[in-house]
VOGU-3710 file (C-alpha; in Angstrom, 3 decimals, decimal comma):
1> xxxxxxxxxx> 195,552/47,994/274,237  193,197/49,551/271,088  194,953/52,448/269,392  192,956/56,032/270,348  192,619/58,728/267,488  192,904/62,004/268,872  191,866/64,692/266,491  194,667/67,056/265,260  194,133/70,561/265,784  193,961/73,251/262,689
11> xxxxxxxxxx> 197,255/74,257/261,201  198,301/78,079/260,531  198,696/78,722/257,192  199,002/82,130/256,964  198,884/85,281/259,622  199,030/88,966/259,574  198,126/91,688/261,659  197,677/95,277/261,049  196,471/97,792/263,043  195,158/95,370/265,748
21> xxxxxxxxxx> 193,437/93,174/263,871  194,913/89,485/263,518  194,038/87,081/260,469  194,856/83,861/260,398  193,832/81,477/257,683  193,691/77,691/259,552  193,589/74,217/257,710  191,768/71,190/259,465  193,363/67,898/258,087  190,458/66,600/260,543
31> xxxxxxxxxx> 188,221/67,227/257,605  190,508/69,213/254,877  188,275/72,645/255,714  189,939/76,217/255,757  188,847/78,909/257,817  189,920/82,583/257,824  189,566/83,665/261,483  189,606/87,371/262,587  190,535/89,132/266,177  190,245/92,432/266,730
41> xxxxxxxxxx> 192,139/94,563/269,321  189,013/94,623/271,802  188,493/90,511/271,393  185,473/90,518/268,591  186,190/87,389/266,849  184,762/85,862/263,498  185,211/82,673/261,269  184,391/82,552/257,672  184,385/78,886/256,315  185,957/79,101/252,850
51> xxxxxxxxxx> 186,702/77,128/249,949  190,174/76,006/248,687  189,529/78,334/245,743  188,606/81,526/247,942  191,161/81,076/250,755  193,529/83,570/249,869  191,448/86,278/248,729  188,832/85,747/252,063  192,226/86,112/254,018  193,406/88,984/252,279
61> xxxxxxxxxx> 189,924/90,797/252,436  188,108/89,258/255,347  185,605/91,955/255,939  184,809/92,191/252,661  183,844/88,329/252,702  181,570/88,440/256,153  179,820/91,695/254,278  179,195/89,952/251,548  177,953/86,869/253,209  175,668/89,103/255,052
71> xxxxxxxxxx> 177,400/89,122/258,413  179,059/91,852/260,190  181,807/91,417/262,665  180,518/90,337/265,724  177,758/88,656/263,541  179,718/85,416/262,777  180,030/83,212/265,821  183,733/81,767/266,185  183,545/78,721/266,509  186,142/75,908/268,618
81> xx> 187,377/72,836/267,278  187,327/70,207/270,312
//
């Protein structure tokens, strides 16, 4: 019987929440990618792919990050990993 691969899911690396507003920074050994993902307290979600070398700033100042990518929250689809 073959061996199946299954991919892993993304890892917490960090999380904090303050005034109803989660941020989590993931890892995906999948593909070694970091996201900084962002819930608010009435569900409006975004993900901001970021580097290695920006992952703890984008997680300490996410909003600041979507701005200055041009999105808004809301703006920046979150996406799944399957």
């Amino acid at each position: 019987m073959p061996a199946s691969h299954t991919p892993s899911a993304r890892q917490e690396l960090a999380y904090r929440s303050t005034d109803g507003i989660d941020v989590f920074l993931l890892w995906s050994p999948a593909d070694d990618s970091l996201a900084v993902v962002v819930i608010d307290a009435n569900a409006d979600t975004f993900e901001l792919p970021v580097s290695a070398a920006e992952a703890l700033d984008a997680f300490d100042h996410p909003f600041a990050y979507a701005a200055y990518r041009g999105a808004a929250a809301g703006e920046v689809p979150l996406t799944t990993v399957a």
